[in-house]
Each structure stands twice: as C-alpha cells, then as structure tokens.
C-alpha positions in Angstrom: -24.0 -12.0 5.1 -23.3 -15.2 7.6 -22.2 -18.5 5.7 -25.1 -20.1 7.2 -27.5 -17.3 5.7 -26.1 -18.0 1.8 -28.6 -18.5 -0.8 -27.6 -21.5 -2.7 -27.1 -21.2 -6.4 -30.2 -23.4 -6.9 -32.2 -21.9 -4.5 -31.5 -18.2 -5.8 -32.6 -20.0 -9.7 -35.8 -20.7 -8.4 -38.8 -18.9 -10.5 -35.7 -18.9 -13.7 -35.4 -23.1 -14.1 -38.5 -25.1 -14.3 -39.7 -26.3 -11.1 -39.4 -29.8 -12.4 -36.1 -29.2 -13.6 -34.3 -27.2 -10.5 -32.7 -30.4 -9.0 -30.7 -30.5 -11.9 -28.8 -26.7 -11.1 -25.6 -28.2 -9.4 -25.0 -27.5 -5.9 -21.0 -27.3 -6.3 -19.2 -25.0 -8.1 -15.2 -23.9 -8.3 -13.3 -20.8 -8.4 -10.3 -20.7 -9.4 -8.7 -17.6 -8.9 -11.9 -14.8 -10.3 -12.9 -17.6 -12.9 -16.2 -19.8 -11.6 -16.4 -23.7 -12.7 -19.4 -25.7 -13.0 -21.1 -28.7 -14.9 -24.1 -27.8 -15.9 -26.5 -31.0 -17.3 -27.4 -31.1 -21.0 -31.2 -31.1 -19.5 -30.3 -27.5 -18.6 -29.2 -26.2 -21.7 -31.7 -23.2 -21.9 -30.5 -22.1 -18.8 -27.1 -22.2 -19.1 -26.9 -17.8 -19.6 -28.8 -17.7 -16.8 -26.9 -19.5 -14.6 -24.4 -18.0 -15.5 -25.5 -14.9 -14.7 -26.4 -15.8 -11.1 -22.7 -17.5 -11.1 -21.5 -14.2 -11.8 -23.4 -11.7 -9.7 -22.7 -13.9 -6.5 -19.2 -13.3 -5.9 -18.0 -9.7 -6.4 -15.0 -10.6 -8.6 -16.1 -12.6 -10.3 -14.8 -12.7 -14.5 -15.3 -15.4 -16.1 -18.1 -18.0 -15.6 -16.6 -21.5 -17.4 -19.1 -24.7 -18.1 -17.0 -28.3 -17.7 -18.6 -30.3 -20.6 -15.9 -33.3 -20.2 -14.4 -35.4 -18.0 -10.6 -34.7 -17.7 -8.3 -36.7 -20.4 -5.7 -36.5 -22.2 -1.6 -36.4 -21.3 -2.3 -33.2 -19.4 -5.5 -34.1 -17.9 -7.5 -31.2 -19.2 -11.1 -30.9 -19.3 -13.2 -29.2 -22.1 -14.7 -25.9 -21.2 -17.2 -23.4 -22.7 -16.6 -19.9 -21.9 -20.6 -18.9 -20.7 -19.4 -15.7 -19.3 -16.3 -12.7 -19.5 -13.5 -12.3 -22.0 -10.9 -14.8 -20.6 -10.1 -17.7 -19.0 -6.2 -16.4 -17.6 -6.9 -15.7 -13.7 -4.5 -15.2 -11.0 -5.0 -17.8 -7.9 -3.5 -17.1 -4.8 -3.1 -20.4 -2.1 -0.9 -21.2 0.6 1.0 -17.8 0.2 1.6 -18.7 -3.7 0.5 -17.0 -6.5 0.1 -18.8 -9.7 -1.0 -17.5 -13.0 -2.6 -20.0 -15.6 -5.3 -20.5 -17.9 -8.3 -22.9 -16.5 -8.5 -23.7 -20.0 -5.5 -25.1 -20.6 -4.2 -26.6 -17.2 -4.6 -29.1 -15.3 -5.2 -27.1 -11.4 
C-alpha cells in the first residue's frame, strides 16, 4: 500500500469513537524502535484499548502500544506513560546506522 493510500489512525476509528468525539483520536503518533507513542485526550478514555488496538494492528511489528499522560519533567526529562498494549517497554531503535537499546519508559529519546 502507497503512502498516499494510508488510512489514518482516526479515519480507520471511525464506526469505534463517537462520531462527535473522533476529532479527538490524534493524528500523530511515534515509534520508537517496535514501541508506538501517543497522547490520547482524557475525553477518550473509553477508547483508549481500542486505539490501541488499531495502534497495534497497523504496523506489523509492532509490541508495545504506550499512552504519554504528561508533559516531560524532571532532571531527565521523562514523560509519564501507561503501558495500553504488550509486555514491555525495552525496544531496540535503529537510526543513522546506530543501534540503541533503551526503555521509552525511562529515557529521555
């Protein structure tokens, strides 16, 4: 499938989420190495499985779906995550001919 014939995340949640609520699924989303990253709003709360669900089955490897619920702080500049979906958040990222190995959890990246 093209790039240009993608379903978006909120398109493909269409028929799940309340049609008044579907502007609210976000339209970004990270990966970082097989782990997905979103923010989903407190105004989707009952739909946070699903989502994730979706999140999951829309890139083949992915194993962990992670919701950001804060803003980065601290010394280290870590977020707060809730594991939605898998067993772990340690992943392996490959970028620039580097391989790093980290938990989204606990690093900043």
């Amino acid at each position: 499938m093209g790039f240009r014939n993608r379903v978006s995340l909120r398109d493909s949640m269409r028929g799940i989420v309340e049609e008044p609520l579907l502007q609210l699924v976000p339209k970004r989303f990270d990966y970082i190495g097989n782990v997905a990253v979103i923010s989903i709003p407190p105004e989707l709360a009952a739909y946070k499985e699903a989502i994730a669900s979706k999140l999951f089955s829309m890139r083949g490897n992915t194993r962990a779906v992670l919701n950001k619920v804060s803003k980065l702080g601290g010394e280290h500049r870590v977020a707060d995550f809730e594991l939605l979906l898998g067993e772990t958040t340690e992943t392996i990222h490959r970028e620039n001919g580097y391989t790093y190995k980290l938990d989204v959890k606990k690093v900043f990246f």
